[in-house]
N, C-alpha and C positions, 0 to 999 in steps of 0.2 A: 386547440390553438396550434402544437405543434403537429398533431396531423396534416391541419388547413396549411403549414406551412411547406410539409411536405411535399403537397399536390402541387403547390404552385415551384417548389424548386426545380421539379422535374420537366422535362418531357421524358419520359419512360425512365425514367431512373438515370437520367443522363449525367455522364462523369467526365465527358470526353477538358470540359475546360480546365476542370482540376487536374486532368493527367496531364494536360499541358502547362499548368502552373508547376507541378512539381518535374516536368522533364527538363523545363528551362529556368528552373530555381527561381523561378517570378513567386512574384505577391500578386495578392487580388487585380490589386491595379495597374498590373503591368502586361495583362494577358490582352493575346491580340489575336482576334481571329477565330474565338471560340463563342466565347460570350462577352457581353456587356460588363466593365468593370463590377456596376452593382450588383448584377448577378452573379457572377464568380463570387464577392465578398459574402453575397447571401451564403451561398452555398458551404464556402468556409466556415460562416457562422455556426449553420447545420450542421458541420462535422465537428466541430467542437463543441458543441451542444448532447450533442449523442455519445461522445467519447467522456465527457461530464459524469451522464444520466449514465451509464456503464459502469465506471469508476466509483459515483456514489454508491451503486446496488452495494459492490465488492465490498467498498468499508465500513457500508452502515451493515449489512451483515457480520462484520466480523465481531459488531459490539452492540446491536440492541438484544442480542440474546439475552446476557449479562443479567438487566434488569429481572426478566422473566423465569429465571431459573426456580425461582422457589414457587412459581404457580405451575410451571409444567413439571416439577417431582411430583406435586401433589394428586395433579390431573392424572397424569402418564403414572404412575405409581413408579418412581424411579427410586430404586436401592442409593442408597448416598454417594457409596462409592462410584458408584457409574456416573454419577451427572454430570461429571466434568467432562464425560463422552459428547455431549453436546455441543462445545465449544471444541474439545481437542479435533472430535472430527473433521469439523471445519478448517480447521488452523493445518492441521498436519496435513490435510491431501493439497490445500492452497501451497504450502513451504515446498511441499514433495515434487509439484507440478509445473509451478511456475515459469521456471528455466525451461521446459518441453513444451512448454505454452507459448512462447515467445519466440521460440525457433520455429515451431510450425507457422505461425504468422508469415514471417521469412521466405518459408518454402513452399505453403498451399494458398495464399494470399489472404491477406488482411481481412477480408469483407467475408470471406467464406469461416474464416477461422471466429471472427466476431460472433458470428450468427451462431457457427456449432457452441459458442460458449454462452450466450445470452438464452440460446435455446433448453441447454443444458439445466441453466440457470433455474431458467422460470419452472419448467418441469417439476424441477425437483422441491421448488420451493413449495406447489400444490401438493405435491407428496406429504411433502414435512406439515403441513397444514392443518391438513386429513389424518394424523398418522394416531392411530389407535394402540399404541402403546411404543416402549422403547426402543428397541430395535427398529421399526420403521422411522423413527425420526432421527437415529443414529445416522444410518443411512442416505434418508434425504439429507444431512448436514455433511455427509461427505460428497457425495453430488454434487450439491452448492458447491463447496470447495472447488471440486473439480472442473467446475464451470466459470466460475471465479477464477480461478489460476489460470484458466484459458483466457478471458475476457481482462483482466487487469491489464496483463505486458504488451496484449494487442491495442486497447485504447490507446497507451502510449506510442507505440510505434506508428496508428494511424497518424496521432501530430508532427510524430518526427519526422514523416514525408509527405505532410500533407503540408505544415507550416514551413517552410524552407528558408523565408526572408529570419531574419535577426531577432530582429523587433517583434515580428509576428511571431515570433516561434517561442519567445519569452511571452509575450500577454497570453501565447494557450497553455504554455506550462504555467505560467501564471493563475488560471484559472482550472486545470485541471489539479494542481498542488493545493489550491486552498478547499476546490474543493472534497480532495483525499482527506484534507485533515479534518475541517468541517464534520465531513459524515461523521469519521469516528465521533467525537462532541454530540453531536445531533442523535446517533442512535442512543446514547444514555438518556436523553429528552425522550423519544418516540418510544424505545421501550416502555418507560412507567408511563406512559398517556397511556398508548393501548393498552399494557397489561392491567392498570387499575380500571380505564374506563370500558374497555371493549373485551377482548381476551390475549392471549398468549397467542392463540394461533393466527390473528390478524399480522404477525409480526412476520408471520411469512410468506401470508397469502396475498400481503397487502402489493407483494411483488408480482404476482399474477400480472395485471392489469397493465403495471408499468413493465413488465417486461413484452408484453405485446407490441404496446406502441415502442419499447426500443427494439425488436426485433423488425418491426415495419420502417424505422426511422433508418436502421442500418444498411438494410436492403434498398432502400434507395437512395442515401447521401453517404453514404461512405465508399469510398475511390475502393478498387480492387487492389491497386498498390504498384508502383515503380515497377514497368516491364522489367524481364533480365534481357541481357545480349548474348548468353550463354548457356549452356544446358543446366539443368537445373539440380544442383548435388542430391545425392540420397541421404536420407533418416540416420541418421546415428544410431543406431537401437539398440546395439549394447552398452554406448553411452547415454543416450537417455534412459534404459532401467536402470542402471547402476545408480547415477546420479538420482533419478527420481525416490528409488527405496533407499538409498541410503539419506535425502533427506529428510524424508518420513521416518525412520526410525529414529534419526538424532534426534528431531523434532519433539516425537512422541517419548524418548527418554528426556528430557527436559520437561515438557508437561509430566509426568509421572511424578516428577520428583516432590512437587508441591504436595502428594500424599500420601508417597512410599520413603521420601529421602534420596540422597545419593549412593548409598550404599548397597541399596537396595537390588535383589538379583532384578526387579521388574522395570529396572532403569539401566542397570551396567548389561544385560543383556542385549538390550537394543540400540546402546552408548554402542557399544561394540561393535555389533554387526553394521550399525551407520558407519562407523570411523573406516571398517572393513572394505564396506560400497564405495564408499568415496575417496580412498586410497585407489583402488582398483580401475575407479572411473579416471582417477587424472593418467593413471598407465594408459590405459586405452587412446585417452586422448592426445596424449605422447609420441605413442608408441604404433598403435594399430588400426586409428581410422583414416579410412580415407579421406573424408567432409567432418571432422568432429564434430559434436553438437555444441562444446564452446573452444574455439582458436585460443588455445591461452596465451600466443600471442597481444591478446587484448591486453592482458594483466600489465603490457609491458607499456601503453599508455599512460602516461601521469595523469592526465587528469579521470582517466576513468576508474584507474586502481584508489586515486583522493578522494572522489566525489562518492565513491561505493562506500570507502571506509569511514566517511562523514557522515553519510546513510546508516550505517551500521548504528553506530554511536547517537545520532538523531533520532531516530526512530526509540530505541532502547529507554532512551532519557523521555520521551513526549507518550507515550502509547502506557510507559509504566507509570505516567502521570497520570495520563486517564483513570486507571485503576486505583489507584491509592488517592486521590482528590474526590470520587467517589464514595472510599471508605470512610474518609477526612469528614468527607460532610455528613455523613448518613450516622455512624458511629459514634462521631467527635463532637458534630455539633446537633445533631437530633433531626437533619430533615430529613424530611418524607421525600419517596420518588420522586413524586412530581415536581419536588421544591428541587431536588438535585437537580433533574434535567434542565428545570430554568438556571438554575445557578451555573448550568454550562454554555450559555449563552453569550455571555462576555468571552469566553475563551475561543468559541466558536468565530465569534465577528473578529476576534485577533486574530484566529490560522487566515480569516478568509482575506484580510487587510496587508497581513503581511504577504501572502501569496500573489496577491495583485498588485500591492502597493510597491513591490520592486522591479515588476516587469518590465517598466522604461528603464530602471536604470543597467540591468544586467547585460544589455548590447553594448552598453557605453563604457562600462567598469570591468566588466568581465565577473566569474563568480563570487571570486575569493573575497573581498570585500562584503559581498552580504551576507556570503557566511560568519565571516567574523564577527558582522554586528550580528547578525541572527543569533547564532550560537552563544553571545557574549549575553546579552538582553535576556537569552533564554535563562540562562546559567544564575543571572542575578536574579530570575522571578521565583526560580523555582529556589534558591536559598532563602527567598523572602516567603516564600510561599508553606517552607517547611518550620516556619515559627509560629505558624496556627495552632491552638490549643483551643479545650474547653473555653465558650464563652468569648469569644471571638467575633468579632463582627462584619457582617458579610462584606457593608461598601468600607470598613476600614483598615480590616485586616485581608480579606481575601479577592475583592476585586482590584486591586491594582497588583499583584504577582500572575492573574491568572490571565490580565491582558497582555505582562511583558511576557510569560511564555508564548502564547500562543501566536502573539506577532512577529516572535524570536524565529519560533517552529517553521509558523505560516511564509515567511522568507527563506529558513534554507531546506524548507521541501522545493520552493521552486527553483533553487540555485542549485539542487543536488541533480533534482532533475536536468535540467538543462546541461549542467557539466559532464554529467555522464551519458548522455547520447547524443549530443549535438554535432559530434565531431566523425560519427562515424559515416560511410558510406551507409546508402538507402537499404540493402540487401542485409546490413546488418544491425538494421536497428532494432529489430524483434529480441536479437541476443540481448542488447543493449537493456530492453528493457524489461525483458524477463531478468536478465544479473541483478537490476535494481528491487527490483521487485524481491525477488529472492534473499537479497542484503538485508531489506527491509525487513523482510520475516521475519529471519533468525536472529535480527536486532531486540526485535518486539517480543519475541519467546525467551530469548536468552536474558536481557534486562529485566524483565518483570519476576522471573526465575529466579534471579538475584539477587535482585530488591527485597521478593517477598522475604526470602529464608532471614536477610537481614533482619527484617521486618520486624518478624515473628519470633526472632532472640531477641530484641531490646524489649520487645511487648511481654515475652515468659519473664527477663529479669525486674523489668518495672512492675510487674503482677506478684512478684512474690511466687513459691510453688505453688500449683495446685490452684490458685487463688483465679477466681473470675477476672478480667480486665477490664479496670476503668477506664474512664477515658480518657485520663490524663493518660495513662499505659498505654493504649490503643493512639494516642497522639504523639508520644515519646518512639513509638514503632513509627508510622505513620512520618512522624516529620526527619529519621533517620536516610527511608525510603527516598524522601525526594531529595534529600541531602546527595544521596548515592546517584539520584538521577542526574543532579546539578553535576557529580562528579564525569559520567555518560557528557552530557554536554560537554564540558570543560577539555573532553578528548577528542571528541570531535572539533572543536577549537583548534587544539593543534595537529589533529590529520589535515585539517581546512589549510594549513599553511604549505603543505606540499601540492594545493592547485595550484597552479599558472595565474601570476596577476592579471594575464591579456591573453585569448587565445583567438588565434588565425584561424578558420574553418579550412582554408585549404590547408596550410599547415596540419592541421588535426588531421585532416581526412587522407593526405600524404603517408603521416606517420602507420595509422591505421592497414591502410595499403601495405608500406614496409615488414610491417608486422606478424601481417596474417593473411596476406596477398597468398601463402602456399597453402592454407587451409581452405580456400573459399572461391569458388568459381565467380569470374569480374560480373559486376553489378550490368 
């Protein structure tokens, strides 16, 4: 179907209407001279479709592994201590990259940088597929990653110059924020379907296929992206490796700690050498680039330095849900895979309800308001959500806190979104969205980090020494976890009051200018 709709959007790949919508900031309906309104809105459609089908690969990769870990140790013969290699590989080249993913957007064009990432993608996914023992599939899960960090902050940037009007530009961050959160939810479903009915390696291969027709879909409905009027700055590339390795090793000291500790040399080593890189990189960017790879000028933005730090705290509180409401169910109340992945399906329809269900309103209100309610709604599901114990029942204990998070969520993914790159010039929306993107990471590694250590004290005091944990114990951990999440929220709460009740996009895009106009050749 989406092929069929391909052929008919085109003649030849033709983009010329939408670079006219986005030159003269029109909406579908306002383009004169290129195409027929409904052909333009078709076309729209297609490119929010495709930046969708992108976005989902990203996130349901970063969580149907999860399920699957204990058939591919046993498959792949993996040493125990390495299996976490499976997931950290992913997570840390995604964290490492994303910021260098989203500037090249920027500066080699949208459509070219999509392709190198979805292609990346798929490749490596038949790799990790096929892969006949550990280290080939260490591997392919870095790859992914790496393809992934490419293709995340570019889908977004596609919207941000693609969707220009108000209104439109909320209903696709509308629809691309629910469906960011969705996936995550949905790959804990997809994983146990295929891992118990099919195998482990359908979980990677399944992306084959679909990443063909998004590589076909890209190449002909996704714009190249806003001419420049000006020559076109060079790479930062001593800012991008500096930044890139030192967030890969923060990263990766962070994951370590869940099974060495903090004190540990195999965590303060790489603590260090991260903190090292990234001191270094902001001198750089200070001090000695020409084109820097981030103007920290931006930082001086209110609502981008809010909406990031909402991000941070959001992300942290909903992603460390995912994990511990998994545990919740499987440990605490006795279901099986597959019963978990359906029991994520209420949360899933709240990310995707609240991501859509505020779209009209964020042109009219401005962010700050659905964060509040987001963030607030979240806060109270996830305190009602951490009273679950042994013996608990699904529609009366646990489906109505897993609808107010995920509706909470599913609203201020789209208002974080939106706050934080709507204001900027076109040429900079890549940074835009690689910064979020990268917020989001270190929210999602650094919270979960957190949470768990808490976790796993209140779980060893409630067990007694030595002693197996019941599940009363494994719930007393468990419902501390989302306490701490509720807490993540409730911060995000009050970052969300340093956004702007009403923002002007020329106003925004002024400031912007003022800003970082000396780091950046005019759009």
């Amino acid at each position: 179907m989406l092929l069929r709709q391909l052929r008919a959007a085109r003649p030849g790949c033709d983009h010329r209407s939408i670079a006219a919508a986005q030159r003269g900031g029109m909406t579908a309906s306002t383009v004169q001279g290129a195409a027929p309104p409904t052909a333009v809105s078709h076309r729209l459609g297609l490119v929010l479709a495709v930046c969708c089908l992108g976005q989902f690969m990203n996130v349901l990769d970063a969580s149907v592994v999860n399920v699957a870990l204990p058939a591919i140790a046993h498959d792949l013969r993996f040493d125990r201590h390495n299996l976490q290699l499976v997931n950290n590989a992913y997570t840390v080249v995604v964290c490492g990259f994303l910021l260098l993913g989203g500037r090249l957007a920027d500066l080699f064009g949208q459509r070219r940088i999509f392709l190198a990432g979805a292609a990346l993608f798929t490749l490596a996914s038949a790799v990790g597929g096929a892969a006949d023992g550990p280290a080939t599939l260490i591997m392919a899960r870095a790859f992914q990653g790496l393809g992934a960090a490419v293709m995340a902050p570019t889908t977004l940037t596609v919207l941000s110059t693609t969707f220009t009007g108000p209104e439109m530009r909320a209903r696709a961050f509308g629809w691309w924020s629910g469906v960011s959160g969705a996936a995550g939810a949905i790959g804990v479903l997809a994983g146990g379907v295929i891992t118990e009915w099919l195998s482990w390696r359908w979980i990677l291969l399944v992306n084959v296929p679909i990443g063909v027709v998004l590589l076909t879909a890209v190449a002909c409905v996704v714009p190249t992206g806003p001419a420049r009027r000006g020559p076109r700055p060079g790479l930062d590339v001593p800012g991008a490796l500096t930044v890139t390795l030192g967030l890969m090793a923060v990263v990766w000291a962070v994951a370590e700690t869940h099974a060495y500790g903090w004190g540990s040399v195999r965590v303060l080593v790489p603590l260090a050498a991260g903190t090292v890189l990234l001191a270094l990189f902001l001198l750089i960017q200070t001090r000695f680039a020409r084109h820097p790879l981030v103007p920290l000028g931006i930082f001086r933005i209110r609502v981008v330095a809010a909406a990031n730090l909402v991000a941070f705290f959001g992300i942290a509180a909903l992603f460390s849900t995912f994990y511990f409401f998994t545990l919740l169910l499987q440990q605490v109340l006795g279901y099986s895979p597959v019963r978990t992945g359906l029991s994520y399906l209420p949360l899933t329809a709240g990310i995707a309800l609240g991501g859509w269900g505020v779209s009209s309103l964020i042109p009219r209100t401005g962010a700050r308001p659905v964060l509040l309610t987001g963030l607030t709604t979240s806060c109270l599901g996830l305190l009602w959500l951490a009273r679950v114990g042994p013996g608990a029942g699904f529609v009366t204990d646990v489906l109505g806190p897993v609808v107010l998070v995920g509706f909470g969520m599913g609203a201020v993914l789209n208002a974080t979104t939106n706050a934080a790159t709507a204001d900027l010039p076109a040429h900079q929306a890549g940074l835009a969205s690689g910064l979020l993107n990268t917020t989001r990471q270190l929210g999602s590694a650094l919270g979960l980090v957190t949470l768990a250590a808490l976790s796993a004290h209140r779980t060893d005091e409630a067990s007694g020494q030595g002693a197996a944990a019941s599940a009363h114990a494994l719930a007393s951990g468990y419902g501390l976890a989302l306490n701490g999440a509720a807490v993540f929220a409730a911060a995000g709460l009050l970052a969300a009051l340093a956004v702007p009740a009403r923002r002007s996009g020329q106003a925004g895009q002024g400031e912007v200018q003022s800003s970082t106009g000396s780091a950046e050749a005019p759009a």
